[in-house]
N, C-alpha and C positions, 0 to 999 in steps of 0.2 A: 504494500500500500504506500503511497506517496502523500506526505504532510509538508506543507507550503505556506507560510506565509512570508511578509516582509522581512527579508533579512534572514528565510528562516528556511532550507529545506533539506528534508528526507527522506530516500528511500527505503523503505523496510522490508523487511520479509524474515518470513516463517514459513514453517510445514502446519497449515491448518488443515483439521478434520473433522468433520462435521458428519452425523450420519442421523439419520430418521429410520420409521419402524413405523410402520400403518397396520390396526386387527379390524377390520367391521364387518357389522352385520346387521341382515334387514330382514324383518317379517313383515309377511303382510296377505290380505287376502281380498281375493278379487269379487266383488258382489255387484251383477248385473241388474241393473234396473230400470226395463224397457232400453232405452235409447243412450243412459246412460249409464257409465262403468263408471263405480266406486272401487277405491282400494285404501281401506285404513290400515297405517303400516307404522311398525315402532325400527328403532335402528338404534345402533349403538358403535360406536366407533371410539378406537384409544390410538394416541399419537406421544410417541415418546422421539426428543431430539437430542441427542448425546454430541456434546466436545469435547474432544480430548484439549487439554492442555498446553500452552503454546509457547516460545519465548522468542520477541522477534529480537532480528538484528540488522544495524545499520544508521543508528544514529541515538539522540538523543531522547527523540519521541517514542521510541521502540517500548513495546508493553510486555507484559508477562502476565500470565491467567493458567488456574488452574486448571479451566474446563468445567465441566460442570451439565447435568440432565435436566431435563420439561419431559412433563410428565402431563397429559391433556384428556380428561375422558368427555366425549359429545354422549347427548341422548336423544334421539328426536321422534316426537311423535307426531301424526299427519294424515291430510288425509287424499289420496289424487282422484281426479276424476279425468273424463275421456268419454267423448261421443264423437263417432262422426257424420261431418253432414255431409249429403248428397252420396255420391259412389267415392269421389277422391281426394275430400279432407275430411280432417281429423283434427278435431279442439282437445287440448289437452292445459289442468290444471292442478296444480300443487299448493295445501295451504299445509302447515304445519309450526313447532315451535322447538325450538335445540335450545338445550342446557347444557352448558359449560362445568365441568368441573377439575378438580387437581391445579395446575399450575396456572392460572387465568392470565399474569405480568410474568413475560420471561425475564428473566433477571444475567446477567454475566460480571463477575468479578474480574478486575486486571489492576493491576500498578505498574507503575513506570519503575527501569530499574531502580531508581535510588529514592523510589518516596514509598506512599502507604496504600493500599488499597481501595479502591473505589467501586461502585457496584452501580451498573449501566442498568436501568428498564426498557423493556422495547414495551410496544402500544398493547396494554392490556385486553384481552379478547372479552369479548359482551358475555355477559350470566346467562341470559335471556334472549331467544331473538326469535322473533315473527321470519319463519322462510315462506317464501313465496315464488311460485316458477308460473308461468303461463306461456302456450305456444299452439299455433297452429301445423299441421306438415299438410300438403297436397302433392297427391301425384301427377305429376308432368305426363308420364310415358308408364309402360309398365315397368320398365326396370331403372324409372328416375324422380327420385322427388325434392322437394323444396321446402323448405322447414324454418322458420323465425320465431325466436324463443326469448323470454323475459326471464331472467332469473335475480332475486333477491333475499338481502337478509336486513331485516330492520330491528334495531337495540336499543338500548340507553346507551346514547353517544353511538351507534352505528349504521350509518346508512353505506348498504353496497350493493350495486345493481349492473349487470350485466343483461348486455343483446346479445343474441347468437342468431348467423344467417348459417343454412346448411344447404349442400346440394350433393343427396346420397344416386351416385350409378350402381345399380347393379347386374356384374355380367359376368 
């Protein structure tokens, strides 16, 4: 990494290691009614981020850290639905709620070589959050469709929203 300011620069480096672990799973069941499909489904997912340990070199800004685990359990329950209209679309919708648990504020300790210890937070993840997806697909051809999708998650303190365009071939 390279630190600069006036009067002031260095290049540093280290061997960092960073690694992630993903376990999920999702139940759910499909109950038809008329024209529309329900599916009430529960999920649960755990994400652990592991650093080893680092010490860089190369100047005076150069840090040193232990390393250190997150540890993050989601839960979500929800509920989708899905009709479609005419012969070649298809509405589809997602309401649901995730809770957060275990490590919510990642946290990283480092010190520079010749002082004390300091301890970094990155942007703590929401308790609570309203998800929300919506999306139509239609088929173009038999073996091509076209698909526009709204996905969200809304919090205390978290608005994140994503579009998605798709164009599936299949051959």
């Amino acid at each position: 990494r390279s630190v600069g300011f006036t009067g002031f620069a260095n290049n540093l480096k280290a061997d960092y290691d960073v690694s992630t672990a993903q376990v999920f799973g999702e139940i759910g069941r499909r109950i038809d009614m008329g024209t529309v499909a329900l599916e009430p489904f529960a999920g649960l997912a755990y994400v652990n981020v592991d650093a080893d340990g680092f010490t860089e070199s190369g100047g005076a800004a150069a840090l040193r850290s232990g390393g250190g685990s997150t540890d993050a359990t989601f839960s979500t329950l929800g509920v989708r639905a899905s009709t479609q209209v005419g012969e070649a679309t298809r509405l589809r919708g997602t309401v649901g709620w995730r809770h957060a648990f275990g490590d919510r504020t990642p946290t990283s300790t480092h010190a520079f070589a010749t002082g004390n210890a300091f301890t970094v937070a990155g942007v703590p993840l929401a308790k609570d959050v309203a998800v929300l997806e919506a999306g139509v697909e239609t088929q173009l051809q038999r073996n091509m469709t076209l698909g526009v999708g709204y996905a969200g998650q809304l919090g205390d303190g978290l608005k994140d929203h994503g579009l998605k365009v798709s164009l599936g071939w299949k051959f």
